[in-house]
N, C-alpha and C positions, 0 to 999 in steps of 0.2 A: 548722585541721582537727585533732579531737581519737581519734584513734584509728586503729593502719597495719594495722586489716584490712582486709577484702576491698571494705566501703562506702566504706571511708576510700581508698583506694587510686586507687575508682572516683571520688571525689568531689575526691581532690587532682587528678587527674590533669582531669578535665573544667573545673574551674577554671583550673589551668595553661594549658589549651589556649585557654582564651578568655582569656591575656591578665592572670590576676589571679596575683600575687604569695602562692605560700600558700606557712606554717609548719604543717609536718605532724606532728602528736607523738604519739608512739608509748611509753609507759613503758619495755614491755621494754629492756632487761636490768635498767635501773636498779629497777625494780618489775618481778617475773614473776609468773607468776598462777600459778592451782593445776592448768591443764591446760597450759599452754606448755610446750615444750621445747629451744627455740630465741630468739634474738632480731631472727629475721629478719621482716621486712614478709608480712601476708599469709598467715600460717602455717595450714596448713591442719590443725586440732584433730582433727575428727571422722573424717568419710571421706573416702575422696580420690577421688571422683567429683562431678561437677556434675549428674548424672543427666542424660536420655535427650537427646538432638539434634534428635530425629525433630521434625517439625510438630505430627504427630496427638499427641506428649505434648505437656503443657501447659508442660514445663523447656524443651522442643524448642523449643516458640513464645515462650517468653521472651527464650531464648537468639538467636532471629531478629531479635527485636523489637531487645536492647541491641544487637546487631552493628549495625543500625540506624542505632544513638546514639554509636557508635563505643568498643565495649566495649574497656577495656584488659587489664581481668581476663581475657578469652573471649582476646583476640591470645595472651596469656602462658599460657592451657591450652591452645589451639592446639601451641604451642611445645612444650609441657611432656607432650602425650598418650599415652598407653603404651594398651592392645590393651583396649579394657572392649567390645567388642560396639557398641549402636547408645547407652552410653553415654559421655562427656565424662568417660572416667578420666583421671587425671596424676600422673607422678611428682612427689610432695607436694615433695621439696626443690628439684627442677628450677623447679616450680612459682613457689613461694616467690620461689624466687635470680633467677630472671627477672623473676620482678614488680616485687621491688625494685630490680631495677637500672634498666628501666626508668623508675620514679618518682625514683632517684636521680640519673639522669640527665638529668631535665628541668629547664633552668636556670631555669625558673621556681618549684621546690619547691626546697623546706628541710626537712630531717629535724630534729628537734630529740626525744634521747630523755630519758627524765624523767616521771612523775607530773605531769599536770592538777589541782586539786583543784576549781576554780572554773570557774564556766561565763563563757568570755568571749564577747563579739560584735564583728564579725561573725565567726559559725561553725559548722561541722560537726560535731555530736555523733554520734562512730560507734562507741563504745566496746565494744558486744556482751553477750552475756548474761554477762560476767566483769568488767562495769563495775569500778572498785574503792571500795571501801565509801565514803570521804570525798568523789569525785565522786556515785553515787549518793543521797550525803547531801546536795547542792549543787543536784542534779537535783528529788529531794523538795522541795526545799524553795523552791524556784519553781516549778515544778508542780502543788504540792500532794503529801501521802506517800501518799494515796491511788491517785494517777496509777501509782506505779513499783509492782509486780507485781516477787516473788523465785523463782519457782516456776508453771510450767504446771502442769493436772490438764486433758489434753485428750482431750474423747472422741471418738471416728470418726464420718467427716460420709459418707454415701451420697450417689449420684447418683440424682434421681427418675424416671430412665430405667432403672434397672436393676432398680426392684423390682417384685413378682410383686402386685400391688393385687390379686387374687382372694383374696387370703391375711389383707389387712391391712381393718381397720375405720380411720373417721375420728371421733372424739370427745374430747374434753375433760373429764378427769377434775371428774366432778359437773356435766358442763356448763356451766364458768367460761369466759370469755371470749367466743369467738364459739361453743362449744358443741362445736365440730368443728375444735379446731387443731392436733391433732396424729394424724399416723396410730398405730395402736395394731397389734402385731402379737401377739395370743392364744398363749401355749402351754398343755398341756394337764398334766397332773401328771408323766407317763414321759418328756414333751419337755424341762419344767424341768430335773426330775433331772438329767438326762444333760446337760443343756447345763451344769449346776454342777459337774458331775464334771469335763465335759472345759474348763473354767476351772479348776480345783484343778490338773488337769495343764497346762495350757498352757506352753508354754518361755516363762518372762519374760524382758527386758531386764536385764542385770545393769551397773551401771553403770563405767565403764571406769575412772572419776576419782572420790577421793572426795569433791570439789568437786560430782557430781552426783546423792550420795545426799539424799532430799528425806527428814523427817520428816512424819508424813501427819497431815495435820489430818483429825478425828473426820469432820466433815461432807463430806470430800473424798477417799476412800478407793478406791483403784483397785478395780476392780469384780472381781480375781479374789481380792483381801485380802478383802473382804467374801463370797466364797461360800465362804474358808478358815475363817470363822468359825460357820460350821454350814450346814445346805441349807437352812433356810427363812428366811434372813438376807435376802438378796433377794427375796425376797415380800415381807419387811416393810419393803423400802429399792425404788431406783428401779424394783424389777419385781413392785413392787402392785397388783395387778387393783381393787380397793376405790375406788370411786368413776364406775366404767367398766363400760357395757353389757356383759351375755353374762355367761359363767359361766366364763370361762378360771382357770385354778388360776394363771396369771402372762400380766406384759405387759411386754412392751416399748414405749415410747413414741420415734418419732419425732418431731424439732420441725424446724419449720423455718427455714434458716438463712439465706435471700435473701429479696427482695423477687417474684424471679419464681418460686421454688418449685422450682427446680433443685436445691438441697443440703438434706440432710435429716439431724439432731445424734441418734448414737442417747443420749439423753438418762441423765447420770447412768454412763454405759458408761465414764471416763476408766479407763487401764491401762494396766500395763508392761510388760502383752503383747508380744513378737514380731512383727512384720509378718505373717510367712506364719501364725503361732498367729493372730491376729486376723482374718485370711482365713478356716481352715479353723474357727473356733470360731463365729464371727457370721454366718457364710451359712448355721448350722444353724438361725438363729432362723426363722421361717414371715415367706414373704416375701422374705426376703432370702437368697435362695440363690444368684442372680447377683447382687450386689451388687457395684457398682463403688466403692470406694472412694476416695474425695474425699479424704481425710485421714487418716491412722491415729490411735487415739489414742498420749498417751502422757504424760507425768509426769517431767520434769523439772527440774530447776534453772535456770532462764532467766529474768534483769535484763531489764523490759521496761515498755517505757509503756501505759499506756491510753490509745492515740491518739485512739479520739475525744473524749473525755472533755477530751484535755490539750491536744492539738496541733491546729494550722490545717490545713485541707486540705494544703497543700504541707509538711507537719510540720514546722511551727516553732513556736516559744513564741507563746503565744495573744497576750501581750505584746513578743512582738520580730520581727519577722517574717524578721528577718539573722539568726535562734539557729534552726537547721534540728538536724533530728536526721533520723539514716538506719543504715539496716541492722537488725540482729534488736532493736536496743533500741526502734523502733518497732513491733515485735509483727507482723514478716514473719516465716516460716520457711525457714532455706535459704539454700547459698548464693550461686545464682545470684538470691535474689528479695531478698536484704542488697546486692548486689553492685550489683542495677538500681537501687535506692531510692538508695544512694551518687551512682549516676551523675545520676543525675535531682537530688537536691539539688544538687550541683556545677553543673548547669548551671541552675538555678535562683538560685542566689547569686551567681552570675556575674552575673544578669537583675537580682536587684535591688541590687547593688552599684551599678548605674548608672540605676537608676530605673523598670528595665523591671518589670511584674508578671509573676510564675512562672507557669510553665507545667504543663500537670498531661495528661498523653493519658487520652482517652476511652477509656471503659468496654467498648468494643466490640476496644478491646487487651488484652492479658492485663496489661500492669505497670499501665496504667489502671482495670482491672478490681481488683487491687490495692488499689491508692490508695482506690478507693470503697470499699474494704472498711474501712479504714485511719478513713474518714474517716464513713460511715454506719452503720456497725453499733451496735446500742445498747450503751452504756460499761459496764452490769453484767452485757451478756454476753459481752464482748469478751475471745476468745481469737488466741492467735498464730498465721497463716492463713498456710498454702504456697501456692504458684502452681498453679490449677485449675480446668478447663473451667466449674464451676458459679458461679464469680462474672464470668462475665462478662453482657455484655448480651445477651439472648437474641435468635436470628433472627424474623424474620420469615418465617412458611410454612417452619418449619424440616425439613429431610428425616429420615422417622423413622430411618431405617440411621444409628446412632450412628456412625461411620465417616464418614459423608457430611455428618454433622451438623459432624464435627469440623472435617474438611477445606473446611465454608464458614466456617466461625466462624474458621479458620487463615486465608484466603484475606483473607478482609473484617480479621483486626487487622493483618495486613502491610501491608496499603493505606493503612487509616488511621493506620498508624504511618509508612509513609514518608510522607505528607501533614503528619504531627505532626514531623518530623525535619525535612522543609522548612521548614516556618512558625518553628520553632527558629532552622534556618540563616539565614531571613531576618533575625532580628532578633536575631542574633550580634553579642555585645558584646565589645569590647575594653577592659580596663579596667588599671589597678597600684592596688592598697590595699597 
């Protein structure tokens, strides 16, 4: 097992429980990175929330689902919780010191600290987006250097319940494709302006490490750097009306980002916008006024594969099927959704350590609905994807009260997830490597 975060934690530990003998390695202290401050297991870098509990959010139902699978991360924030509302805050060091002891406590793991440089098998690649340069180079280079990605430019994905279609045209700029594959949302010259303005002001992201300042490549440019460079910058970049019905002075273009038509990519919009700036500036486009947001975008420094590209559905080397990788270097976001990808290769390696084949839950769960993402989406548009109502597998005669929509799509992954934790249980391996 190569890496004591939060996947590694989750994936030494579900392996120990079935029985297999793991070395868990961790660099810290002997190597510390450029955001570490500690050299404790598990350290929690960014924020110290796992976000929402609830069902009706999509961390809520995730969080259901690994409890499920018998999350050890989730016992040890349990433990560790301090007062966040209907979110999963924790005191980061309580956190941490508990996780670790835990895992140091199971007579079936071994910490060993120290630098990896080579990928061994069989095992657990959880290394995170602070991989270090000589294993990422090890990674490249049985993957392919194409596969490993140094840097998201991610742009905000809509839910297609939330927008206002009275507002929005359907057409394909020049009518490529099928003619009509993206919705198009019209502004008018005084709508531009003002929407360029209040991007010039938006509160950006300033980044906290400078491990996570990105240099911006020309073609890849966050969408408020581009209206910092004059107001008709964007009319002549993603918000080009030219090629597109009507006579709008600008466009937005929605594409779409599933097979059922649930998520929708506001296209070329990547930025280091603020959350609530990204709220109050993108519900002014037409259209999108209630706009629920699937993802924010955002632009950072993140070590990550091109899973489908590189990895087997159960994400392992397309050549090993015992070299699994898990957590954010599979190009999840988050850390309860690095946390379940852990959990799930652990007890997948367990499975084939002894011959069984892996297990993967269905699309109609949220870590399953994941994994399809992980594993269907096309390899040159593939960006790093949080846990979110729109990839999963849509109802049947779904209720329009989004509220009710959620609470069936919650009801039906818990079912099929303890059906999917049974079928596991049954075929619970015991094994010593």
């Amino acid at each position: 097992m190569v890496g004591g975060g939060l996947a590694g934690c989750e994936a030494a530990w579900a392996l120990a429980e079935r029985g297999v003998t793991v070395t868990l390695h961790e660099m810290r202290p002997v190597r510390m990175t450029p955001a570490h401050q500690t050299e404790t297991l598990a350290e929690l870098v960014c924020s110290n929330t796992f976000k929402s509990v609830e069902p009706l959010h999509a961390h809520g139902l995730l969080k259901a689902e690994m409890r499920v699978l018998g999350s050890i991360v989730l016992q040890a924030a349990d433990e560790a919780r301090i007062p966040g509302g209907s979110a999963l805050a924790v005191d980061r060091v309580a956190f941490s010191k508990g996780l670790e002891a835990r895992v140091l406590g199971h007579g079936n793991i071994t910490v060993v600290r120290g630098e990896v440089t080579q990928l061994p098998t069989p095992a657990i690649i959880a290394t995170g987006p602070l991989t270090s340069d000589a294993l990422a180079t090890a990674i490249a280079a049985r993957l392919g250097v194409e596969s490993l990605a140094f840097f998201d430019a991610i742009a905000p994905i809509v839910s297609a319940d939330s927008l206002d279609y009275s507002r929005l045209f359907k057409a394909s700029r020049y009518g490529k494709g099928g003619g009509d594959d993206y919705w198009n949302a019209p502004l008018t010259r005084s709508e531009y302006e003002a929407f360029v303005s209040a991007l010039i002001r938006g509160e950006q992201y300033v980044p906290g490490h400078e491990w996570d300042n990105v240099a911006y490549f020309e073609g890849c440019l966050p969408i408020e750097e581009m209206a910092q460079r004059g107001m008709e910058t964007l009319r002549f970049g993603p918000m080009k009306p030219i090629g597109l019905p009507g006579d709008a002075y600008a466009v937005v273009q929605l594409r779409q980002e599933d097979r059922a038509g649930q998520m929708w990519n506001l296209v070329g919009f990547q930025t280091r916008l603020k959350t609530a700036a990204q709220q109050r500036i993108f519900r002014t486009i037409p259209g999108l006024e209630q706009a629920e947001f699937l993802r924010y975008g955002s632009i950072h420094r993140n070590s990550y594969l091109n899973a489908p590209q590189a990895l087997t559905p159960h994400l392992s080397a397309k050549d090993d099927p015992r070299l699994l990788f898990a957590g954010q270097l599979t190009g999840v976001e988050g850390y309860t959704e690095s946390a379940a990808t852990g959990m799930l290769a652990g007890i997948n390696l367990a499975r084939l350590l002894v011959g069984e084949e892996p297990l993967i839950p269905p699309p109609t769960t949220m870590l399953g609905s994941l994994y399809r993402y992980l594993r269907e989406t096309e390899p040159k548009r593939f960006q790093p994807m949080n846990a979110n109502y729109g990839l999963m597998e849509p109802l049947e005669n779904a209720p329009k009260d989004k509220f009710k929509k959620k609470e069936a799509l919650a009801q039906r992954a818990m079912a099929h997830m303890e059906e999917f934790a049974r079928n596991a249980r049954d075929h619970r391996v015991h094994c010593v490597s």
